[in-house]
C-alpha positions as CSV (number, residue, x, y, z in Angstrom):
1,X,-27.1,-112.4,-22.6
2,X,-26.3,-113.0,-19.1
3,X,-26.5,-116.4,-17.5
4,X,-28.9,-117.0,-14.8
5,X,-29.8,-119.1,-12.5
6,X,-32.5,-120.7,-9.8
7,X,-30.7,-122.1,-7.0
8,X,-32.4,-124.5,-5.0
9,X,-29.8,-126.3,-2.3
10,X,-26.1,-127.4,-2.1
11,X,-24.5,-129.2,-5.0
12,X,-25.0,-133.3,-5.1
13,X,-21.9,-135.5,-5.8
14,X,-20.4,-136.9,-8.2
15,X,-18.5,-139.0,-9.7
16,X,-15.9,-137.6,-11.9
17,X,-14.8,-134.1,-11.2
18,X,-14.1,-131.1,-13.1
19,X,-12.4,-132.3,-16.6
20,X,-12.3,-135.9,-15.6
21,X,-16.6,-136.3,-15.6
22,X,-17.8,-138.7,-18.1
23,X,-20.3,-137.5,-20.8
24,X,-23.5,-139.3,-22.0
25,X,-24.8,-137.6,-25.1
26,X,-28.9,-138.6,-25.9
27,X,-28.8,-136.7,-29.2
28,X,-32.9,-136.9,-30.4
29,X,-32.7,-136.1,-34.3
30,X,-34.9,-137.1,-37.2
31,X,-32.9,-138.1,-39.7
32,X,-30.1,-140.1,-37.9
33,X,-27.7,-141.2,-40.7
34,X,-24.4,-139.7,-40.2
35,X,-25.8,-137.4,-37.1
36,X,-23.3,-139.3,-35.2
37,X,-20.6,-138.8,-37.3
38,X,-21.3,-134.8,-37.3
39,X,-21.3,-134.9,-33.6
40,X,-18.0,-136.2,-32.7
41,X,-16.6,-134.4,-35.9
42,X,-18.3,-130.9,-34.3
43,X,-16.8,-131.1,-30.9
44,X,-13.1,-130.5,-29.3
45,X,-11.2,-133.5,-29.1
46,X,-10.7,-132.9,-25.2
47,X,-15.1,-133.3,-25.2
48,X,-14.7,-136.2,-27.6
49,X,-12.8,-138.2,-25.4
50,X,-15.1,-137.5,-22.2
51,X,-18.0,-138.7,-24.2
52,X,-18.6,-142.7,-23.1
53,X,-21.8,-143.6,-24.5
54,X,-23.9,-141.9,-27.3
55,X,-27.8,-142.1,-27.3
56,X,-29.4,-142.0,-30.1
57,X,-33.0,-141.0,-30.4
58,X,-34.6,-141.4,-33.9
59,X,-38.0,-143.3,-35.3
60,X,-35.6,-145.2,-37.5
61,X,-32.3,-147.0,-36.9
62,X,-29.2,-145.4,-38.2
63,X,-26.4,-146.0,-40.8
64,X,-23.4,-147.6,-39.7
65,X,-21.4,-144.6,-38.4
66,X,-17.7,-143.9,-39.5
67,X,-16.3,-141.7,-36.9
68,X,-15.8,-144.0,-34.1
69,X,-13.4,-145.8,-36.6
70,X,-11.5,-142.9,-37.4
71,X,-11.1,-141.6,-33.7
72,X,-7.5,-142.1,-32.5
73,X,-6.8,-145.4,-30.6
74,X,-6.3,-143.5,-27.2
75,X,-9.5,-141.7,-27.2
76,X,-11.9,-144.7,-26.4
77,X,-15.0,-144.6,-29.1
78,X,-17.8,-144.1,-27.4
79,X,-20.6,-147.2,-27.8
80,X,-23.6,-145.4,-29.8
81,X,-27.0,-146.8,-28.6
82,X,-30.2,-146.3,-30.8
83,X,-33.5,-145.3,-28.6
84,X,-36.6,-145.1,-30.4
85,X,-38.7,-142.3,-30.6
86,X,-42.0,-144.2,-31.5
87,X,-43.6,-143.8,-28.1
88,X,-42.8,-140.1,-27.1
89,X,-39.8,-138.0,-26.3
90,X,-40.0,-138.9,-22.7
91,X,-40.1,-142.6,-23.3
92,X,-36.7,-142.0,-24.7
93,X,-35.1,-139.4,-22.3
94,X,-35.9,-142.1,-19.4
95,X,-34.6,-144.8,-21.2
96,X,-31.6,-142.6,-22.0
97,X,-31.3,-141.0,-17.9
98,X,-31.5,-145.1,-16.6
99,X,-29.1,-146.1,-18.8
100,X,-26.2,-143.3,-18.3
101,X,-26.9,-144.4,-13.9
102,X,-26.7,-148.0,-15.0
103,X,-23.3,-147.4,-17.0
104,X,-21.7,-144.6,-14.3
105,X,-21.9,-141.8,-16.2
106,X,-21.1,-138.2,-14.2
107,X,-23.3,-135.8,-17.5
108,X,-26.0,-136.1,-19.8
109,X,-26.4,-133.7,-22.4
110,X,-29.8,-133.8,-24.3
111,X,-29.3,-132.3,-28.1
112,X,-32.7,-131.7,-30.4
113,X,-30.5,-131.9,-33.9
114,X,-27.0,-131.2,-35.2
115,X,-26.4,-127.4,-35.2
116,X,-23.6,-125.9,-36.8
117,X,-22.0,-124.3,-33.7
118,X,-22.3,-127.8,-32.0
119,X,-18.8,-127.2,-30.1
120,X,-20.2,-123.4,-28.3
121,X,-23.6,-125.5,-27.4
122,X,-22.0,-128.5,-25.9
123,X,-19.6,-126.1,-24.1
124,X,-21.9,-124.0,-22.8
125,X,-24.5,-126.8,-21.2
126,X,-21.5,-128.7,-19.8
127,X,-18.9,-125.8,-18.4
128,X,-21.3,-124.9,-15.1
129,X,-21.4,-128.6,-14.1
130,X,-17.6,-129.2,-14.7
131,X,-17.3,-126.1,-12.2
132,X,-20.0,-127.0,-9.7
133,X,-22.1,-124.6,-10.2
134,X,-25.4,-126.5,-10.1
135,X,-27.1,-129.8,-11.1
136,X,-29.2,-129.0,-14.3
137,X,-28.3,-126.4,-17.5
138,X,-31.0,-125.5,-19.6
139,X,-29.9,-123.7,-23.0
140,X,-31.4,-120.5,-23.4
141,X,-32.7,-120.9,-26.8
142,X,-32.0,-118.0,-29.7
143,X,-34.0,-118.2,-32.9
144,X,-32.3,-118.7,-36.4
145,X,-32.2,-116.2,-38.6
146,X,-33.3,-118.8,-41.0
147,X,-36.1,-120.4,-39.8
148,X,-39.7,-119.9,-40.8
149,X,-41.3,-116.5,-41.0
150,X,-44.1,-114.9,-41.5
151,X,-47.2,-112.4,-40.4
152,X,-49.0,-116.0,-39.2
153,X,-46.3,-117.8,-37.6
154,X,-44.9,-114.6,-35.6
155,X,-48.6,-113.5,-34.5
156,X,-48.8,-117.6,-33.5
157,X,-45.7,-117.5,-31.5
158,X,-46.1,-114.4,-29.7
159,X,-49.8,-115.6,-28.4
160,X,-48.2,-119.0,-27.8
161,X,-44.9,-117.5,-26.1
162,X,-47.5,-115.3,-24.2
163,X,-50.2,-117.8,-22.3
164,X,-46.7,-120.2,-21.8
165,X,-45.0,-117.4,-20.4
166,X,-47.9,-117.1,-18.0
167,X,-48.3,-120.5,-17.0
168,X,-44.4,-120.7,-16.5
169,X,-44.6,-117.5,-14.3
170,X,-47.5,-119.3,-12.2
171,X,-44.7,-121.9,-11.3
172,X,-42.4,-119.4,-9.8
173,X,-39.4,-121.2,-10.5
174,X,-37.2,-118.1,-11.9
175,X,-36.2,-119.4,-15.3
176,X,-37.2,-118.3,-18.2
177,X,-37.2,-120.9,-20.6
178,X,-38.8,-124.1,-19.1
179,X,-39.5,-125.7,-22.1
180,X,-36.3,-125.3,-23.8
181,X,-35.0,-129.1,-25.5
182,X,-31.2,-128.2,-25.3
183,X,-30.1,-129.5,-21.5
184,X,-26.8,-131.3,-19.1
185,X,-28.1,-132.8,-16.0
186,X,-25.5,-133.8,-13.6
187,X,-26.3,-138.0,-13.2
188,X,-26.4,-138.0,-9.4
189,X,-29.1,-135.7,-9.5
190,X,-31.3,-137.4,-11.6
191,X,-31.0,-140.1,-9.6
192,X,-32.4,-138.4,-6.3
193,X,-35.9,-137.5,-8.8
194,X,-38.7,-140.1,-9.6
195,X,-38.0,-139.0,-13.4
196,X,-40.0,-142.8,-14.2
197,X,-43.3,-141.5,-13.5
198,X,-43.2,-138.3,-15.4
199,X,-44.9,-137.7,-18.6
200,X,-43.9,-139.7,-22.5
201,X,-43.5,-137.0,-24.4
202,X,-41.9,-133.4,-24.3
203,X,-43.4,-132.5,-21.4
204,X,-41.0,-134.8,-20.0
205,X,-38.4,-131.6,-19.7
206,X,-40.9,-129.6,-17.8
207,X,-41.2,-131.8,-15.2
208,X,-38.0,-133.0,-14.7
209,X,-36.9,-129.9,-14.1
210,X,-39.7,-129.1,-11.4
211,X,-38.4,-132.3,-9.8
212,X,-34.5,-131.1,-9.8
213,X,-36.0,-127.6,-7.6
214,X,-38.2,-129.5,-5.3
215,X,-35.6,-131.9,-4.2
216,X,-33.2,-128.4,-4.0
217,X,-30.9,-128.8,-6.7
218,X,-29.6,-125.9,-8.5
219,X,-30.6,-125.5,-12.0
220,X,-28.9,-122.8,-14.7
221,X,-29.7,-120.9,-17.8
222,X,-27.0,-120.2,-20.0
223,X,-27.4,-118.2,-23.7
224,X,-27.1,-120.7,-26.9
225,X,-26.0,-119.2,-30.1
226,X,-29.2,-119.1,-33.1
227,X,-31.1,-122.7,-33.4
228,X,-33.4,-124.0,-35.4
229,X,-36.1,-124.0,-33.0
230,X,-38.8,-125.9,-32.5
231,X,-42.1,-125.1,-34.5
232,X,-45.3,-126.3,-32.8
233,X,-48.1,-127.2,-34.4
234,X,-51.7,-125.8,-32.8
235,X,-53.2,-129.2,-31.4
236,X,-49.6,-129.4,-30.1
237,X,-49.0,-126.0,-28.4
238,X,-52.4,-126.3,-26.6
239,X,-51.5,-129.8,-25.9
240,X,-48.6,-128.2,-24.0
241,X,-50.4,-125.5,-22.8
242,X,-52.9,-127.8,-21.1
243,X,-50.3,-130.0,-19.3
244,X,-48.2,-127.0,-18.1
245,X,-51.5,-125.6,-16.5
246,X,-51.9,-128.8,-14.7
247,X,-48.7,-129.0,-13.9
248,X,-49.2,-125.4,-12.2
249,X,-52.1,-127.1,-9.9
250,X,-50.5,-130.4,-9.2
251,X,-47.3,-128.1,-8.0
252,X,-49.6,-125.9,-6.0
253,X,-51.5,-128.4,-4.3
254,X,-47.7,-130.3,-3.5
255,X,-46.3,-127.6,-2.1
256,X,-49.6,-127.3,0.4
257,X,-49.1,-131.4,0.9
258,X,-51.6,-132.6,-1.4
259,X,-50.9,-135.1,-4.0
260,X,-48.2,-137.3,-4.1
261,X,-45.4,-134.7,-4.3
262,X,-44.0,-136.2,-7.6
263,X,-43.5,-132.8,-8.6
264,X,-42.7,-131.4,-5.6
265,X,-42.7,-132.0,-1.9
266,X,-42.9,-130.9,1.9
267,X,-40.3,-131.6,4.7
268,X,-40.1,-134.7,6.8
269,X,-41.1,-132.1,9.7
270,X,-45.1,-131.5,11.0
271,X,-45.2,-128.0,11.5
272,X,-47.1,-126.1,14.1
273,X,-51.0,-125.5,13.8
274,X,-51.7,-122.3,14.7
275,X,-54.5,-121.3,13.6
276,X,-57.2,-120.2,16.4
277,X,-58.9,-123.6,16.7
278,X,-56.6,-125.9,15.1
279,X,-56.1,-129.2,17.2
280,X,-53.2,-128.3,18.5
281,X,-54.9,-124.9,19.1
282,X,-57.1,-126.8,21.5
283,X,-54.5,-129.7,23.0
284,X,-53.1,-125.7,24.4
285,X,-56.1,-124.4,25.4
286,X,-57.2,-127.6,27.4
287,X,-53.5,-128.4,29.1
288,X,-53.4,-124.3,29.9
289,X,-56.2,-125.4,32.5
290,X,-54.3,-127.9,33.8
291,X,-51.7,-127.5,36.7
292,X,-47.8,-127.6,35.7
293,X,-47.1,-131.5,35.8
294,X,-44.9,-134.4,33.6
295,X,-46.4,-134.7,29.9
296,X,-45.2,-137.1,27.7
297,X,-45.5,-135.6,24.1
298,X,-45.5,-138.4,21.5
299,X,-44.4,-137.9,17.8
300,X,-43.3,-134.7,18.9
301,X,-41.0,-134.3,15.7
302,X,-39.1,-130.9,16.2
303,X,-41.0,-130.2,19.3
304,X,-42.6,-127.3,18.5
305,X,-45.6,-127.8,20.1
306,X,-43.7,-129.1,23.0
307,X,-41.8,-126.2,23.0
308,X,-45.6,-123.9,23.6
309,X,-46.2,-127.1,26.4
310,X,-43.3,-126.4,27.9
311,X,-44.3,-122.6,28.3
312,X,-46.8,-123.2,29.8
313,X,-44.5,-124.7,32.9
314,X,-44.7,-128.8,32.2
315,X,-41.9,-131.2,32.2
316,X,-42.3,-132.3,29.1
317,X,-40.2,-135.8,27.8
318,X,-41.1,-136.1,23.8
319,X,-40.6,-139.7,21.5
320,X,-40.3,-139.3,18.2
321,X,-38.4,-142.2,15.3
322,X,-35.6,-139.4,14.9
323,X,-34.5,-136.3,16.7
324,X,-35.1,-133.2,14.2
325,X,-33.3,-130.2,14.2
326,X,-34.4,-128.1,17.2
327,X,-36.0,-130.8,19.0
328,X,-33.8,-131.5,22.1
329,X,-33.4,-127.6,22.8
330,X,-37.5,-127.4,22.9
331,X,-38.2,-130.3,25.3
332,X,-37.0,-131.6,28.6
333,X,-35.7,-135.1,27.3
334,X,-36.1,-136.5,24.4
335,X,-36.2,-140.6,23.5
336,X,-35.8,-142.0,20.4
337,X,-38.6,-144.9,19.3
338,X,-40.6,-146.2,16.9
339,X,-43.9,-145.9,18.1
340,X,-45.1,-148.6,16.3
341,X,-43.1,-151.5,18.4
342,X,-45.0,-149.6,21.7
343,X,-43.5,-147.3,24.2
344,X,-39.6,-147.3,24.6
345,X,-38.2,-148.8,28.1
346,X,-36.8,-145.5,29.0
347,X,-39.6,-144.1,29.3
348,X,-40.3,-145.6,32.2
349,X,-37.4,-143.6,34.3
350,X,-40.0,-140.3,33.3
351,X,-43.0,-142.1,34.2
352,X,-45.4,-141.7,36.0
353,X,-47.3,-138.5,33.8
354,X,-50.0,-136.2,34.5
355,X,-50.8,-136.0,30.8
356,X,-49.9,-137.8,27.4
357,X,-50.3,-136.3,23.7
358,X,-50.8,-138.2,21.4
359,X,-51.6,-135.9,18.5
360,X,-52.2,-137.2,15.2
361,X,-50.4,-140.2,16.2
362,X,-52.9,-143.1,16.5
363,X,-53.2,-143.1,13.1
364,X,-49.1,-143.9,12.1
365,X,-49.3,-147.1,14.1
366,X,-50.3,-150.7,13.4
367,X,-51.7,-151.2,16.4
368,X,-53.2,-148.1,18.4
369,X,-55.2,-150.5,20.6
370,X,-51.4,-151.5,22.2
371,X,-50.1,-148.2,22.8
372,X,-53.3,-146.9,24.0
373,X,-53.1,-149.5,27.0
374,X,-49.5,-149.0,27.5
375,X,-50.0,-144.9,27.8
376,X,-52.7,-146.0,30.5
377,X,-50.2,-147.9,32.2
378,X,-47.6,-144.9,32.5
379,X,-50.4,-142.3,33.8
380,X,-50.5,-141.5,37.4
381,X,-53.7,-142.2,39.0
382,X,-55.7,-139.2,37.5
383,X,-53.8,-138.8,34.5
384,X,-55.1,-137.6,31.2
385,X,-54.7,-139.1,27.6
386,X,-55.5,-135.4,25.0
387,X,-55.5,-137.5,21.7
388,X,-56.5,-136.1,17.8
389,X,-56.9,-138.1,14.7
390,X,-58.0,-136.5,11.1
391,X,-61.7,-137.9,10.2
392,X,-61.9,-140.1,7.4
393,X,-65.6,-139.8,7.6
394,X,-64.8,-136.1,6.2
395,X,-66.3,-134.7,2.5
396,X,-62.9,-134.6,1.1
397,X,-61.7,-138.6,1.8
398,X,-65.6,-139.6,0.6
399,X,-65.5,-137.9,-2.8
400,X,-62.5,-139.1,-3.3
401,X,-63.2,-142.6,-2.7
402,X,-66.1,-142.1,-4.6
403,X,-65.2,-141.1,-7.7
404,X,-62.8,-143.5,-8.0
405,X,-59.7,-141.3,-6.9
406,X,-58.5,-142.5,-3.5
407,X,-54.2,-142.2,-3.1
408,X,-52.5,-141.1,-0.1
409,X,-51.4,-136.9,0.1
410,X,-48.3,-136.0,1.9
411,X,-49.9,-134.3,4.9
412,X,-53.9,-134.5,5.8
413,X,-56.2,-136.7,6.4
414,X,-55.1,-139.3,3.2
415,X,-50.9,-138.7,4.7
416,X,-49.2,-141.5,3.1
417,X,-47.3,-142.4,6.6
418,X,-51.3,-142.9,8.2
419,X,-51.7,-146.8,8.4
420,X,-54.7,-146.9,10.4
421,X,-58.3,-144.7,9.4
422,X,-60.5,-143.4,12.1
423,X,-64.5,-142.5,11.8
424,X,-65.7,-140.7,15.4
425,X,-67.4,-144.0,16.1
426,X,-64.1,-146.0,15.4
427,X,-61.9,-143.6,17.4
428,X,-64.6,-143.8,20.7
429,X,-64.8,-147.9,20.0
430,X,-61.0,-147.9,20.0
431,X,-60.1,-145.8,23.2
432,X,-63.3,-147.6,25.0
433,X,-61.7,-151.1,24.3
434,X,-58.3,-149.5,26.1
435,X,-59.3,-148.9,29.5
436,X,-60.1,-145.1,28.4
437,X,-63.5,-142.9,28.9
438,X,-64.2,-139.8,26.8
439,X,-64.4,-136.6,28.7
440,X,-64.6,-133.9,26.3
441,X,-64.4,-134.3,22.6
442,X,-64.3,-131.3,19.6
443,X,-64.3,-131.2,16.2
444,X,-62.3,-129.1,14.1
445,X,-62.7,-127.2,10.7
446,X,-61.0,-127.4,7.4
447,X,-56.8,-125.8,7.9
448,X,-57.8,-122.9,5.6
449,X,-54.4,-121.2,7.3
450,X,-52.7,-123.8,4.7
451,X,-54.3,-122.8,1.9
452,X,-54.2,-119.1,2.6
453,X,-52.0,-117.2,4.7
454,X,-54.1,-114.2,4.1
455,X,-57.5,-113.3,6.4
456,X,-59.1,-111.2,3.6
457,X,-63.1,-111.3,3.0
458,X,-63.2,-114.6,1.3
459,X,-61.2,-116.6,4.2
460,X,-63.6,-115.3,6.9
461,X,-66.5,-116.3,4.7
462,X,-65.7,-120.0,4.4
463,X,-64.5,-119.8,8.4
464,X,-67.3,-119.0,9.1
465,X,-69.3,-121.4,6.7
466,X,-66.9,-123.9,7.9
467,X,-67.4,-123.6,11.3
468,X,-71.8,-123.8,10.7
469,X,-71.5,-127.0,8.3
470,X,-69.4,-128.9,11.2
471,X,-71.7,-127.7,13.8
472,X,-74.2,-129.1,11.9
473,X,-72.6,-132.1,10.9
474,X,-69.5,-133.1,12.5
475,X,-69.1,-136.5,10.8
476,X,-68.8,-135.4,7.3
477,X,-67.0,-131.4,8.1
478,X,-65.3,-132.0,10.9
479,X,-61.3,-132.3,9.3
480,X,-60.0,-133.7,13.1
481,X,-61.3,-135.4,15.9
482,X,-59.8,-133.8,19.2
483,X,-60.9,-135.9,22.8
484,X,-59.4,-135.8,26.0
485,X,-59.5,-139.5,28.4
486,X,-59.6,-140.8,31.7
487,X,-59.0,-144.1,32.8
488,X,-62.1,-144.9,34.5
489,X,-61.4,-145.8,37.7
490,X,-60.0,-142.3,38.1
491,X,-63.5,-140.9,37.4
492,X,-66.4,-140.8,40.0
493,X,-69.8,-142.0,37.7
494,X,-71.4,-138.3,38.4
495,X,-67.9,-136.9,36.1
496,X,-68.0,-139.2,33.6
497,X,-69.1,-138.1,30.5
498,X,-71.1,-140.0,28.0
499,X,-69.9,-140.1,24.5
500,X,-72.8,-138.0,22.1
501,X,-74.9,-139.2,20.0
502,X,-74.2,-138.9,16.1
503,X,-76.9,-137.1,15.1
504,X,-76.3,-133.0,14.9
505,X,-77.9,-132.3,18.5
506,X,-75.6,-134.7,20.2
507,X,-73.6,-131.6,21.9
508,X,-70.3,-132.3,20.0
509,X,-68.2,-129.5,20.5
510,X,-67.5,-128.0,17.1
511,X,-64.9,-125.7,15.7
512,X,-63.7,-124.2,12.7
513,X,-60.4,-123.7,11.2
């Protein structure tokens, strides 16, 4: 059988290289008298010597072991540590992953049992990180000949193998044996993964593994000789079952910025809303009516939607806390800041501007009442402020909250970087208090474009329910708030507009995703 592989990102440092990386052994085995003993007797004397610390993982202590005495002076016994197994496999793989950082160990090789061929297996799992090949070996396992048989268990492991192997599929990872015991992880690695959260029992391998490809390390499948594979029982193959399947959903819903992104995350950067009426969709549509003129584009991150500003013939000078890749090429000049200590000093050698974004900004700083009367202070005369914040007044925050579930999302309205929430009345409070009057204000829809790329039957349906519940309702549908500003001694009292009502006829623009 070949070897192959999932490669997710360059290869991580470490500490030893090549022949010279020290080895951390978490062997997990029932009966742990003498396992110890059979390890260091089964392996190459050139391994032995590499191997500083040996975990132990057992429900009961072992026997005193005699190997480490009978090892040769110069090859350093290795300390042997016992971990209980009482509260789950996972309980004892993080103790086992903390303490092989802790102690500067370059490997760790997880065994399930003392096989014969203990030399190939150890080889195999550890060869591809002595060559720098990846971050993570997962043994491909082979079933023993001699290991139970039968009509029963067979038709049990093929239907087993088979709604797994579905689930696993559903991951899209590109390895073929996901719940496989027999694993090296290179140490560096596991220390760039939140392995403390995961799951206490087997799972434990599952997820660690979903951690190493969402923080783009490279994981590889290599071909074990026959093992004496695990046998699971049927309350503990659909226990597995279940958490894979959640597993499949909490990776989905990561990968669209939902969740925490324990299992998986999105880039630092905030991409470009295109759909048809996204916010940024309308902060184009309402600076295209404007003449060409000086825009200061905060948070701009990689500028991309400065880039479309800039298109449209504006000078445009964008702040952000760091420069992305991409972002000086897209605007005019760029100034690094931290919005939340106010407007940088620099700016003022762009000032003064026709227009300032501030989209979905507000909401990432402590005090939005601050910046909001020094962007009115670096306006020219009849300068606009186009601001949008996401609506925590929206179904999705509410149930949430409701039911007892509120935590913070990667990207959205619960974004774990958003400090400040905003209702439609606390947003119009808020930029009434600065010196600012509402001109124009829209709502906008749910960002179906994230959950679906594709604009089959089913999309256009809930666009177009979408777009009727936030016309009826803009408080609770309406995902963002999008309002454009003058200060008001720019605007005559017969163009001043009044903010709307809250009830459905108020004549708040709406618009779906």
């Amino acid at each position: 059988m070949a070897e192959t592989s999932h490669r997710g990102g360059e290869a991580g440092g470490t500490r030893g290289s090549g022949h010279s990386k020290t080895i951390g052994v978490l062997l997990i085995a029932d009966r742990p008298t003498g396992s110890v003993d059979r390890l260091l007797e089964g392996v190459p004397e050139g391994v032995r010597r590499r191997i500083g610390e040996v975990f132990l993982g057992s429900r009961v202590p072992p026997a005193p072991t005699r190997a480490l005495e009978e090892r040769p002076r110069g090859g350093g016994a290795p300390k042997v540590i016992h971990l209980s197994r009482e509260s789950g496999d996972g309980i004892t793989q993080k103790a086992a992953f903390r303490l092989a950082l802790e102690r500067g160990l370059d490997i760790v090789v997880v065994l399930r049992g003392i096989e014969a061929p203990m030399a190939e297996v150890i080889d195999k799992l550890i060869a591809p990180l002595d060559r720098g090949e990846c971050e993570a070996v997962i043994g491909l396992r082979a079933p023993s000949a001699s290991g139970p048989a039968g009509a029963e268990v067979s038709r049990w492991r093929r239907t087993g193998g088979a709604v797994l192997g579905r689930l696993d599929r559903m991951l899209s990872t590109q390895l073929s044996d996901l719940h496989s015991g027999w694993r090296a992880y290179d140490v560096s690695a596991l220390a760039s993964i939140p392995f403390e959260g995961n799951a206490t029992d087997g799972h434990f391998d599952l997820q660690v593994i979903l951690q190493l490809l969402g923080a783009n390390r490279r994981v590889l499948e290599v071909p074990l000789p026959p093992l004496h594979t695990e046998r699971l029982g049927t309350a503990d193959a659909a226990r597995r079952a279940w958490d894979t399947s959640t597993d499949v959903l909490r990776v989905r819903l990561s990968r669209l910025g939902y969740l925490s992104g324990h299992l998986g995350k999105v880039g630092s950067e905030y991409g470009l809303k295109n759909a048809e009426n996204s916010s940024h969709s309308i902060v184009l549509r309402w600076i295209g009516q404007m003449p060409a003129g000086r825009v200061l584009d905060l948070g701009c991150s990689s500028g991309l939607l400065s880039e479309r500003i800039r298109s449209l013939g504006h000078r445009v000078t964008g702040i952000d806390v760091s420069a992305l890749p991409g972002v000086t090429d897209r605007v005019d000049r760029f100034l690094v800041a931290d919005l939340d200590d106010g407007l940088p000093p620099e700016v003022g050698e762009e000032a003064p501007f026709d227009v300032v974004i501030a989209a979905d900004v507000l909401e990432h700083v402590r005090d939005p009442e601050r910046l909001l009367k020094q962007i009115g202070r670096v306006l020219v005369p009849r300068g606009t402020l186009i601001a949008s914040v996401p609506n925590f007044g929206h179904w999705y925050p509410r149930i949430r909250t409701a039911v007892g579930l509120f935590d913070y999302d990667q990207r959205g309205i619960l974004d774990s970087g958003h400090v400040r929430f905003f209702t439609r009345r606390g947003l119009l409070d808020l930029v009434r208090r600065s010196g600012f009057l509402v001109t124009r204000e829209q709502a906008t829809g749910l960002p179906l474009e994230v959950i679906s790329a594709r604009d089959d039957a089913l999309r256009r349906g809930l666009r177009v329910a979408d777009r009727l519940a936030v016309g009826a309702w803009p408080t609770l549908f309406g995902y963002q708030f999008v309002i454009r500003c003058e200060t008001p001694h720019t605007i005559s009292s017969a163009s001043a507009v009044a903010a709307p009502a809250l009830d459905a006829g108020s004549g708040l623009e709406a618009v779906g995703s």
